[in-house]
VEXDREN-2710 file (C-alpha; in Angstrom, 1 decimal):
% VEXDREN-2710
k/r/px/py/pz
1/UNK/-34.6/53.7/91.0
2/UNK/-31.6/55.3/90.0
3/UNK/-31.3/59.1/91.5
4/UNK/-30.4/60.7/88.2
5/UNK/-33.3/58.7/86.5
6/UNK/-35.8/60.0/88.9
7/UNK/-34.2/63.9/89.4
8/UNK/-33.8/64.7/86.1
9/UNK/-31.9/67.3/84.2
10/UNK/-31.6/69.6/87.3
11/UNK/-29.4/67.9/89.0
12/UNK/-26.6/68.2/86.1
13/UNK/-24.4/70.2/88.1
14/UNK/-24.2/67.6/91.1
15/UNK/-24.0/64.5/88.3
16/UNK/-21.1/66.7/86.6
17/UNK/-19.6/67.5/89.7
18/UNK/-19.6/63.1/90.3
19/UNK/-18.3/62.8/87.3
20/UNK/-15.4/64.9/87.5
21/UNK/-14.5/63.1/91.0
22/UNK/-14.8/59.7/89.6
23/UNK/-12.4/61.4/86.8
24/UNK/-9.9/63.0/89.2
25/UNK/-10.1/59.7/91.1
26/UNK/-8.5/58.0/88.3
27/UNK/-6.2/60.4/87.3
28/UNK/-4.4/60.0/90.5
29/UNK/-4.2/55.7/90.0
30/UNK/-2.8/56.8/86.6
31/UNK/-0.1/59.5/87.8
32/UNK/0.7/56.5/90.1
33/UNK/0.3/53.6/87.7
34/UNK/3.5/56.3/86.0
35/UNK/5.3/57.0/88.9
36/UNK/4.4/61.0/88.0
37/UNK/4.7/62.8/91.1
38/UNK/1.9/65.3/90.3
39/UNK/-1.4/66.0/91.7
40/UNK/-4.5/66.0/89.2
41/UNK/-5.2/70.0/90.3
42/UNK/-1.1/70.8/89.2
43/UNK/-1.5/69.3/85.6
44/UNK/-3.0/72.6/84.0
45/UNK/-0.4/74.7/85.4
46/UNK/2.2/72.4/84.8
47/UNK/1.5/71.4/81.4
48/UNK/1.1/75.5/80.3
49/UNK/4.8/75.5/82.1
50/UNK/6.2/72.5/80.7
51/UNK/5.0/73.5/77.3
52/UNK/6.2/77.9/77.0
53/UNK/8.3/78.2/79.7
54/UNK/8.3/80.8/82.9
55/UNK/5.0/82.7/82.7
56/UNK/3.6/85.0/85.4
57/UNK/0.7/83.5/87.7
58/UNK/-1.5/85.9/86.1
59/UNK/-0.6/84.8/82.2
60/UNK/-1.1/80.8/83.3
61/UNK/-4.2/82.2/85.4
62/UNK/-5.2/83.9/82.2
63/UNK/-4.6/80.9/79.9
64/UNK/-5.9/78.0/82.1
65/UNK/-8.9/79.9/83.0
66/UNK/-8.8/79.7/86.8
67/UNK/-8.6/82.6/89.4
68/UNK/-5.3/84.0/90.2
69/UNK/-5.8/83.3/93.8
70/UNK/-6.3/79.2/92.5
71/UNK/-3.1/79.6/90.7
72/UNK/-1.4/81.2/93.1
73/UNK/-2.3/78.3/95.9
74/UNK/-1.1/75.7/93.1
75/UNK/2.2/77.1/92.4
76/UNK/2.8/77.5/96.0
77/UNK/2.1/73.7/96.5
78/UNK/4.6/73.0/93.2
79/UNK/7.5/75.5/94.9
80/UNK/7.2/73.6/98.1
81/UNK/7.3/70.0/96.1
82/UNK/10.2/71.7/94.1
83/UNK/8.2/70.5/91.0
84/UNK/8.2/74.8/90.2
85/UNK/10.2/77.9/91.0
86/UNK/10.4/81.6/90.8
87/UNK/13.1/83.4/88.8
88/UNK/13.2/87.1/88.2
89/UNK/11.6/88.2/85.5
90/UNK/14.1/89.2/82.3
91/UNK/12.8/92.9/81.7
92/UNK/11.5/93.3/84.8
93/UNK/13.4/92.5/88.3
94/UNK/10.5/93.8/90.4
95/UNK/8.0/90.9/89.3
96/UNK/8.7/87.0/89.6
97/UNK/7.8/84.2/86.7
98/UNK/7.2/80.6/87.5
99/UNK/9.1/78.3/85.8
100/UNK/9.8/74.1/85.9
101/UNK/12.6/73.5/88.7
102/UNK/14.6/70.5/87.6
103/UNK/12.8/68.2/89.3
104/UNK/9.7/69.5/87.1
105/UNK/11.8/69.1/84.1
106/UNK/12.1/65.5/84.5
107/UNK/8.6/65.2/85.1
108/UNK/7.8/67.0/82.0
109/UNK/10.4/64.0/79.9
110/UNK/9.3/61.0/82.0
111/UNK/5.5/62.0/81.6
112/UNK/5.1/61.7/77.5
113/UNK/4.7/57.9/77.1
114/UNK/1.8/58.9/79.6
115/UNK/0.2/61.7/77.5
116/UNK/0.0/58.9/74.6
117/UNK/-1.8/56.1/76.3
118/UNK/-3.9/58.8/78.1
119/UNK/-5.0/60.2/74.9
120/UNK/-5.3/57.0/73.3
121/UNK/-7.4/55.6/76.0
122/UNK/-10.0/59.1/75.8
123/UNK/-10.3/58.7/72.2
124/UNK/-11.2/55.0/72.6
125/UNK/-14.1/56.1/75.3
126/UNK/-15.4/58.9/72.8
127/UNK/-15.8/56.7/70.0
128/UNK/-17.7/53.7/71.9
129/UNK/-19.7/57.2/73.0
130/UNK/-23.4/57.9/70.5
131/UNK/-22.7/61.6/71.5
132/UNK/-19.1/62.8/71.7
133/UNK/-18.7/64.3/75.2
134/UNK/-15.8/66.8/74.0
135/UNK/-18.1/68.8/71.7
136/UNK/-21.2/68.1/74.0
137/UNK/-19.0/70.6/76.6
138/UNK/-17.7/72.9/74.2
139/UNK/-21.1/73.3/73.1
140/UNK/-22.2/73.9/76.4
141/UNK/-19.4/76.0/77.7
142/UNK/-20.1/78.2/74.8
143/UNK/-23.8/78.5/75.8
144/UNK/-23.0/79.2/79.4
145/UNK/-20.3/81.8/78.4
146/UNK/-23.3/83.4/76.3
147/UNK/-25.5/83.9/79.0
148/UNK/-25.2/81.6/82.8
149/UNK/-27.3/79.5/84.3
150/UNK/-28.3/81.9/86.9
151/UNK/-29.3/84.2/84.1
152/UNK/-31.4/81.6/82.4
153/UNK/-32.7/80.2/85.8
154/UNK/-34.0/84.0/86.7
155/UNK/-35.6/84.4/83.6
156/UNK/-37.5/80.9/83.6
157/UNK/-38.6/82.5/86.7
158/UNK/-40.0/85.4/85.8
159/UNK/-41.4/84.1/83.2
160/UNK/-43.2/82.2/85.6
161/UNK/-44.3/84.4/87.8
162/UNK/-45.5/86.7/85.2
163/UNK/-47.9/84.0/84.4
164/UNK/-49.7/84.7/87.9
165/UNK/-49.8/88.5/87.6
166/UNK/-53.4/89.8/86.3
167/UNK/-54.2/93.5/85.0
168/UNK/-57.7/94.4/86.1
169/UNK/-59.2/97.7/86.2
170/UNK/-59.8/99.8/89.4
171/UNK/-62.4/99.4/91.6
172/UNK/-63.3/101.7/94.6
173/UNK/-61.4/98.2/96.6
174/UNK/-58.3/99.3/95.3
175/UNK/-57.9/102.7/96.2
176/UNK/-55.9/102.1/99.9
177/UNK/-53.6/99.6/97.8
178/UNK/-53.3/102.7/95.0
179/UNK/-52.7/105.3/97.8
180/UNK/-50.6/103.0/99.9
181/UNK/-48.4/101.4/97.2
182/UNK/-47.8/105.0/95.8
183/UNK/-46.9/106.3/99.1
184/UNK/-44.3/103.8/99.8
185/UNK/-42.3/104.2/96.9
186/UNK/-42.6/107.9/96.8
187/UNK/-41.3/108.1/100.6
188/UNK/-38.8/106.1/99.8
189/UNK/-36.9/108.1/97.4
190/UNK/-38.5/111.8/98.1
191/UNK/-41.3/113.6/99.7
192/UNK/-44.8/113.8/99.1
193/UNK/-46.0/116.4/98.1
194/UNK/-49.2/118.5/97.1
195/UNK/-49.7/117.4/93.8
196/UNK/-49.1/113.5/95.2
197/UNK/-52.1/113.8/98.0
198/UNK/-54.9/115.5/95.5
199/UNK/-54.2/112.5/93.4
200/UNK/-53.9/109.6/96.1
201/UNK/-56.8/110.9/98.9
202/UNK/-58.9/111.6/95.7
203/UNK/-58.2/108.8/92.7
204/UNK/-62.2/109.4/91.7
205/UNK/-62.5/112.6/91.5
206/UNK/-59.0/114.0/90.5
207/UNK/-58.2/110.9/88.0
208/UNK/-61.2/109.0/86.7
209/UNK/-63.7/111.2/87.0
210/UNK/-61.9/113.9/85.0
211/UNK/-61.5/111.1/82.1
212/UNK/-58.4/109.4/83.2
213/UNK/-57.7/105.9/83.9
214/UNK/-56.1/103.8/86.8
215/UNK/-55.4/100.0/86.4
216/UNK/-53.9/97.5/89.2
217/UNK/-51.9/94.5/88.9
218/UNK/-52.9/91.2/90.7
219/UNK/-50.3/88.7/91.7
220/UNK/-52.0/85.7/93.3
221/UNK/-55.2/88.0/93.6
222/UNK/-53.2/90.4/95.7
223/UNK/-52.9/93.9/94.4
224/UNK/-48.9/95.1/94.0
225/UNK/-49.1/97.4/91.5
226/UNK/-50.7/100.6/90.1
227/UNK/-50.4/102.9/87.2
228/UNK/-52.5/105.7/86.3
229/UNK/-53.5/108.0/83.3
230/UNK/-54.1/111.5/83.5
231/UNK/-56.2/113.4/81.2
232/UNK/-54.2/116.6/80.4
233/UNK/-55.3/119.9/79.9
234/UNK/-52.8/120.5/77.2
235/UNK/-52.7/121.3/73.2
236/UNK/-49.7/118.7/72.9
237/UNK/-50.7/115.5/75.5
238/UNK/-53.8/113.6/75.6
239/UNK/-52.8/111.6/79.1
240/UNK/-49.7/111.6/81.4
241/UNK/-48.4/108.4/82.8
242/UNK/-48.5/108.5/86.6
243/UNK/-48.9/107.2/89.9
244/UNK/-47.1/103.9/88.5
245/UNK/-46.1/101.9/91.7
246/UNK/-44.9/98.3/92.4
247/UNK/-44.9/96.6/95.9
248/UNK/-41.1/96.0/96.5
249/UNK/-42.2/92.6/97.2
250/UNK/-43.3/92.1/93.7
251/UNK/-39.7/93.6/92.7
252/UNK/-38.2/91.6/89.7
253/UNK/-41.9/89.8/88.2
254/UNK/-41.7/92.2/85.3
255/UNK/-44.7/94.1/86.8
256/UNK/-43.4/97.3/85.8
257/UNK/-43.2/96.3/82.4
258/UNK/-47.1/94.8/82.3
259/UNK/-48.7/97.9/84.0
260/UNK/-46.8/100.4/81.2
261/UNK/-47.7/98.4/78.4
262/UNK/-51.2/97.8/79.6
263/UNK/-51.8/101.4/80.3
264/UNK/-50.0/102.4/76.8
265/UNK/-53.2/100.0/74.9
266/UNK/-55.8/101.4/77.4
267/UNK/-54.7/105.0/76.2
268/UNK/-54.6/103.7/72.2
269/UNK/-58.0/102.5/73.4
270/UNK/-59.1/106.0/74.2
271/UNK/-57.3/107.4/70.6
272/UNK/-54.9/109.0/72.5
273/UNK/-52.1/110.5/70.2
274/UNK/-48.9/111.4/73.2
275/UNK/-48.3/110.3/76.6
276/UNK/-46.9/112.3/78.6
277/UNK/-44.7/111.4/82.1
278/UNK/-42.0/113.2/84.5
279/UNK/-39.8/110.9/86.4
280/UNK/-36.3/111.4/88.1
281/UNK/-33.0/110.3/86.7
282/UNK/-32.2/109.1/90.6
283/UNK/-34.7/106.0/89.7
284/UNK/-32.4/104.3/86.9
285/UNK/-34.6/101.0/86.7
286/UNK/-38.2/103.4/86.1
287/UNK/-36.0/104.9/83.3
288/UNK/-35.1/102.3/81.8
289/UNK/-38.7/100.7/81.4
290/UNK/-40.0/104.2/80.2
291/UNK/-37.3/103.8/77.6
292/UNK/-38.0/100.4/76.5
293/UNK/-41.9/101.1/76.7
294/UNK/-40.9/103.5/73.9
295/UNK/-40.8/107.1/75.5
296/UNK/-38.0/109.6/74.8
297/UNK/-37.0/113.0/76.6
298/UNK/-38.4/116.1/75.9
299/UNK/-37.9/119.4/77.7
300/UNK/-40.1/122.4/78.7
301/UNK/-43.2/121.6/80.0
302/UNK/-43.9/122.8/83.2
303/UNK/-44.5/120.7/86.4
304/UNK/-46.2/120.7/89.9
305/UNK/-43.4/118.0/91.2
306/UNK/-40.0/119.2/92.9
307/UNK/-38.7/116.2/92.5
308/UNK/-39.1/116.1/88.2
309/UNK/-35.6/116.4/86.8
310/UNK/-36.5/114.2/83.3
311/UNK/-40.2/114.4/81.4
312/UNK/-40.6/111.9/78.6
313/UNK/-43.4/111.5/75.6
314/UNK/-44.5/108.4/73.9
315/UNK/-45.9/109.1/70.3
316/UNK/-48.3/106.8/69.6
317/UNK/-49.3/105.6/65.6
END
């Protein structure tokens, strides 16, 4: 069976890759079949050359789309093979341009019967083609420049990771994972500190028993994450957020994101009107969920935590 056939689709970078060979292979019959003496890598730099004159290796780098170290190795190939050459630049002695040597300029005359059979012969191909293979990159090259593959690829996969992740209540099982997965990420960035132990020796009695909530995420069964609600004392807050934790094992499963918004529906649950939580501004990614959970600053409330720089409130309709 044929390799593509049985792979599939994800192997379209190693097929394009073959393709482009079998393509470059060709090219270099053809430069011969013309008595061109180019190289199939030269032809973008030389054709920008051969087409506007002396240009810096950063405005052909610019225009051909390749890296200015690429460019830079090409036109040192062309200078040796006298095909280019540097000349001072006009308003400017201190920088070089790159321009055709006279060898190059023959090239550039002698190559034109060339260009016509070459696009003659590609225009031939796309028409005996069902899908024209021009736009089919374009369209793709615009999709790719939208967002790349190893964007799409990492969401695909956390997409399917998320699938494995469960929310379940706690149970007394849970409470070294809740006092351990807390710990770890607290030590990590700060201290711990007497507010932090009254709620991590005691969840029972400090959290639940007072009316708050805790819930744990499962991935594969295994618990790597936590997030608590806090019954206030307070005219303005029902709950505060809290004790939210993720294993960084479980980093980059869009844990964070489950455990807030679960936590946010357990508190509608309970008719809660504000949320209340204190963070630091030192944990940029923990803002940034808060924010897109739907919580914005406020300032003024007091707080048992050295380590609060930024308190937030969620109002909930």
């Amino acid at each position: 069976m044929n390799f593509f056939d049985n792979i599939g689709i994800i192997a379209i970078g190693t097929r394009l890759r073959m393709l482009s060979e079998k393509m470059t292979e060709d090219a270099t019959k053809i430069y011969e079949m013309y008595n061109v003496d180019l190289k199939p890598k030269w032809f973008p730099v030389f054709y920008v050359l051969s087409q506007n004159g002396e240009k810096s290796i950063t405005a052909i780098a610019n225009e051909i789309g390749h890296s200015h170290p690429s460019v830079s190795k090409i036109v040192r190939e062309m200078v040796k093979e006298q095909i280019l050459c540097e000349k001072k630049d006009k308003n400017d002695g201190r920088k070089n341009n790159i321009a055709l040597a006279p060898k190059g300029r023959q090239i550039a005359n002698h190559i034109k019967d060339q260009y016509i059979d070459v696009q003659k012969a590609v225009e031939v191909t796309l028409n005996q083609s069902r899908h024209n293979m021009w736009h089919a990159i374009e369209e793709f090259e615009f999709l790719l420049n939208q967002k790349s593959m190893f964007h799409r690829v990492k969401e695909e996969k956390k997409l399917r990771e998320i699938k494995k992740v469960e929310i379940v209540p706690y149970e007394s099982k849970y409470r070294t994972s809740f006092k351990n997965l807390n710990e770890e990420w607290i030590t990590t960035f700060f201290k711990m500190e007497e507010a932090d132990r009254k709620a991590l020796d005691n969840p029972k009695e400090y959290i639940l028993d007072k009316g708050g909530e805790i819930i744990v995420a499962l991935y594969e069964k295994e618990p790597v994450g936590v997030c608590a609600l806090i019954k206030m004392d307070d005219p303005h807050y029902d709950f505060e957020l809290a004790k939210m934790a993720v294993s960084p094992q479980a980093k980059g499963k869009g844990i964070g994101w489950l455990l807030g918004k679960a936590i946010i529906k357990k508190a509608q649950s309970l008719n809660a009107q504000k949320i209340y939580l204190e963070s630091n501004t030192v944990l940029k990614p923990a803002i940034n969920l808060y924010h897109k959970l739907g919580f914005n600053k406020v300032v003024g409330h007091s707080t048992p935590y050295e380590r609060c720089n930024i308190q937030m409130e969620l109002i909930l309709n």
